[in-house]
C-alpha positions as CSV (number, residue, x, y, z in Angstrom):
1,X,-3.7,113.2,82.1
2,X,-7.0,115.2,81.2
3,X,-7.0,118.8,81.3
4,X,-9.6,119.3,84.0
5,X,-6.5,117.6,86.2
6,X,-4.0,119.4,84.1
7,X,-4.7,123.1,85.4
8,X,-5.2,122.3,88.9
9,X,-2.0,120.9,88.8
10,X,-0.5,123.6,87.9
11,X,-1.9,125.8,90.1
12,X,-0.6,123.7,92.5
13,X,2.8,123.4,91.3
14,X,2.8,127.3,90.5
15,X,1.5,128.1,94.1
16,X,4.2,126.4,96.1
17,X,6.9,128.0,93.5
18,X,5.7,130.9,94.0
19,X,4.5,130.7,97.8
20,X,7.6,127.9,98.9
21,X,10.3,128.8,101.4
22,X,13.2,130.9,99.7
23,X,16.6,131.8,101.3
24,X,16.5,134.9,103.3
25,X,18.2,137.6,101.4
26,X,21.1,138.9,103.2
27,X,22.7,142.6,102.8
28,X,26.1,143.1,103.0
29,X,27.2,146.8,104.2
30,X,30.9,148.0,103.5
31,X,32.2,151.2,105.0
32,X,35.6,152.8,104.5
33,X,36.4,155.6,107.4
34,X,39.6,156.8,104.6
35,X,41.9,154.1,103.0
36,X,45.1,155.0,105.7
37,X,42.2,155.0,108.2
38,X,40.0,152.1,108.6
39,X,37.4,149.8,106.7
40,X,34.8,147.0,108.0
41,X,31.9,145.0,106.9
42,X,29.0,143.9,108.4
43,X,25.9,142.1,107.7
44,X,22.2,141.3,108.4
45,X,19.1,140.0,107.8
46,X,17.5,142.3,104.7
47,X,14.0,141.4,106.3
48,X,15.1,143.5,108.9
49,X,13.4,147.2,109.1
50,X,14.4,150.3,111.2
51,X,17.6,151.6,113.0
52,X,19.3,148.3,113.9
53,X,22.4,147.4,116.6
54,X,24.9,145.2,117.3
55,X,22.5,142.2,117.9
56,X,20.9,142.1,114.8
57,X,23.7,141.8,112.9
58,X,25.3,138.2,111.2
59,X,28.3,139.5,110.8
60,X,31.0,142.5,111.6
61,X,34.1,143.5,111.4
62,X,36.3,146.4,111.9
63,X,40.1,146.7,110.8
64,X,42.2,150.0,111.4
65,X,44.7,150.0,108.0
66,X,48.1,151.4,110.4
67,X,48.2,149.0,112.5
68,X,46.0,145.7,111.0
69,X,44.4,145.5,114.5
70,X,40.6,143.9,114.0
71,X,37.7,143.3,115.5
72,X,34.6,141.2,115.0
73,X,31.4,140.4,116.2
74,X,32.1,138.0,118.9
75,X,34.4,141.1,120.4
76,X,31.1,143.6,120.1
77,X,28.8,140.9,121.4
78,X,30.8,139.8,124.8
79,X,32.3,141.6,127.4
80,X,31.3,144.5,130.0
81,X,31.1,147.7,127.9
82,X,29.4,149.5,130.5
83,X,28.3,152.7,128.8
84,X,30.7,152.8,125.8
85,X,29.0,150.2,123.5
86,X,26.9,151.4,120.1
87,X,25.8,150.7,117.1
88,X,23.2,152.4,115.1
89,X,22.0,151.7,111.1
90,X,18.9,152.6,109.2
91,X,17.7,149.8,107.1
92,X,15.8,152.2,104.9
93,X,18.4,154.8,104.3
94,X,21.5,152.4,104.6
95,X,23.1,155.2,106.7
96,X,24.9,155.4,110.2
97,X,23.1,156.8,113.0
98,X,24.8,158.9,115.6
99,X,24.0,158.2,118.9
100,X,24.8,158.9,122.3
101,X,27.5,156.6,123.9
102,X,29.1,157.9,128.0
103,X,28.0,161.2,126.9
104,X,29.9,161.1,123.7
105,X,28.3,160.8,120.2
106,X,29.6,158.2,118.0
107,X,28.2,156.0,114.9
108,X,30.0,153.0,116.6
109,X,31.5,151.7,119.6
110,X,32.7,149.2,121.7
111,X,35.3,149.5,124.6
112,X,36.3,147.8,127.4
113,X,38.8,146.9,129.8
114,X,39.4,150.7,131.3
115,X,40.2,151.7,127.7
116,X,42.6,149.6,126.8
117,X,40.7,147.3,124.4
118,X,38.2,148.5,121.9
119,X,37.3,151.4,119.5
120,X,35.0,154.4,119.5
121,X,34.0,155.9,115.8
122,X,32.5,159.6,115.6
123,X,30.9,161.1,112.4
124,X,29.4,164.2,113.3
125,X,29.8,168.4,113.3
126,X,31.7,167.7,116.3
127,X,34.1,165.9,114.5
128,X,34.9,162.9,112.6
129,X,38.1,160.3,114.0
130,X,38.4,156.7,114.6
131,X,39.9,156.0,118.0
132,X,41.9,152.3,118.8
133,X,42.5,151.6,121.8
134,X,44.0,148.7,121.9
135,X,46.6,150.1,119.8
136,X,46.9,153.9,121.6
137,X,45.5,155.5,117.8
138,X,43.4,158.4,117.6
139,X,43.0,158.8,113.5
140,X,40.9,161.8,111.8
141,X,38.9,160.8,108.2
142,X,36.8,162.9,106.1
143,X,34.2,161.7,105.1
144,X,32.4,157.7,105.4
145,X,31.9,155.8,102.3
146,X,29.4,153.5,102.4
147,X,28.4,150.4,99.7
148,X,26.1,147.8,100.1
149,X,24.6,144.9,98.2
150,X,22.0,142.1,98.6
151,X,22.9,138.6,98.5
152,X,21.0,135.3,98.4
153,X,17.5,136.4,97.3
154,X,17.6,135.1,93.9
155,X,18.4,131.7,94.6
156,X,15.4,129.1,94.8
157,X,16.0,126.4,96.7
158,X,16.4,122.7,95.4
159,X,12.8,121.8,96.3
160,X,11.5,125.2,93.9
161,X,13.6,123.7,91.2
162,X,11.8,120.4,91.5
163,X,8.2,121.7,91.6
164,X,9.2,124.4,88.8
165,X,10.2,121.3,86.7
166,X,7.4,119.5,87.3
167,X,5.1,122.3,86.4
168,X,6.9,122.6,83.2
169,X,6.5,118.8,82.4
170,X,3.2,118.7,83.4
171,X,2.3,121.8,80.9
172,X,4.4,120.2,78.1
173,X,2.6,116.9,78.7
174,X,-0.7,118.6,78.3
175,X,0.2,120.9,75.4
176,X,1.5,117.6,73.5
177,X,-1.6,115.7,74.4
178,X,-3.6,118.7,73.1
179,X,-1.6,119.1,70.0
180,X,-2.2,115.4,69.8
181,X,-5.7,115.0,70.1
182,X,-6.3,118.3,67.5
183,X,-4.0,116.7,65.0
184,X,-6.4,113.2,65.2
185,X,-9.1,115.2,63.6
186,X,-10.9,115.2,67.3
187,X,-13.5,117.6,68.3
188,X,-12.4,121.6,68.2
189,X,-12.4,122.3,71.9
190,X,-13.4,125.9,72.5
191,X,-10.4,126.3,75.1
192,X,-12.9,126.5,78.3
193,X,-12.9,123.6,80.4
194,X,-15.9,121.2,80.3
């Protein structure tokens, strides 16, 4: 291979590495409302900008510690909430935001069946409790803890690996053919391409 076909290559090769279709980077958001209180997880799309609700999410879940009682996305998602359904988040500050559910602020929400399925977070200066109601509990915390961390953006895809491989064969095939051609006592090449 010549060299005025070797740099184009790579260009190519280093284009469609660079350029080629990676796995979306997902972040994964961990809240804790006290330890004797409750704890959930959810997840989204890190693409994602913005307050964000319950239909952007992948993934959810909310489990109150007293009783083990759970929840999940596919609860959230179905169902008639009527009024008492929310879910606010901002992307950029990977905080809650309060909003106004039936009158009532809350961080989070979802209840149904006259009350007697679902739960209703508040974190505000009106107050701060977790409220099951599947399970009858009305639970104070002090304060929200909130973790996150991105997963899956660092992971080229099998098809990156192949053309990253290929680009380094392709530069080790011309550096060897270079090193070659010098060592033969050929002409000095002045490192521009003719």
């Amino acid at each position: 291979m010549t060299r005025s076909i070797l740099s184009p290559a790579l260009g190519v090769v280093l284009a469609a590495l660079l350029g080629g279709s990676a796995a979306a980077a997902t972040r994964i958001v961990n809240f804790t409302l006290a330890p004797d209180v409750a704890s959930g997880e959810f997840s989204y799309d890190a693409d994602l900008t913005g307050v964000i609700g319950y239909e952007d999410l992948a993934s959810f879940s909310l489990v109150f510690a007293g009783t083990g009682h759970g929840y999940d996305l596919a609860f959230v998602r179905s169902g008639d909430f009527s009024a008492y359904r929310g879910f606010g988040f901002d992307t950029a500050s990977l905080t809650f935001v309060t909003t106004a559910a039936g009158g009532s602020t809350q961080i989070m929400s979802a209840i149904r069946n006259g009350f007697g399925d679902g739960f209703f977070i508040r974190d505000d200066d009106g107050g701060h409790a977790a409220t099951d109601y599947a399970d009858g509990l009305e639970l104070a915390f002090d304060s929200l803890q909130i973790t996150s961390r991105l997963v899956g953006a660092a992971v080229p895809e099998p098809a990156a690996w192949a053309l990253m491989i290929t680009g380094f064969g392709l530069a080790g095939a011309g550096l060897r053919r270079r090193g070659a051609v010098s060592a033969a006592g050929g002409p000095a090449r002045s490192g521009r391409l003719a």
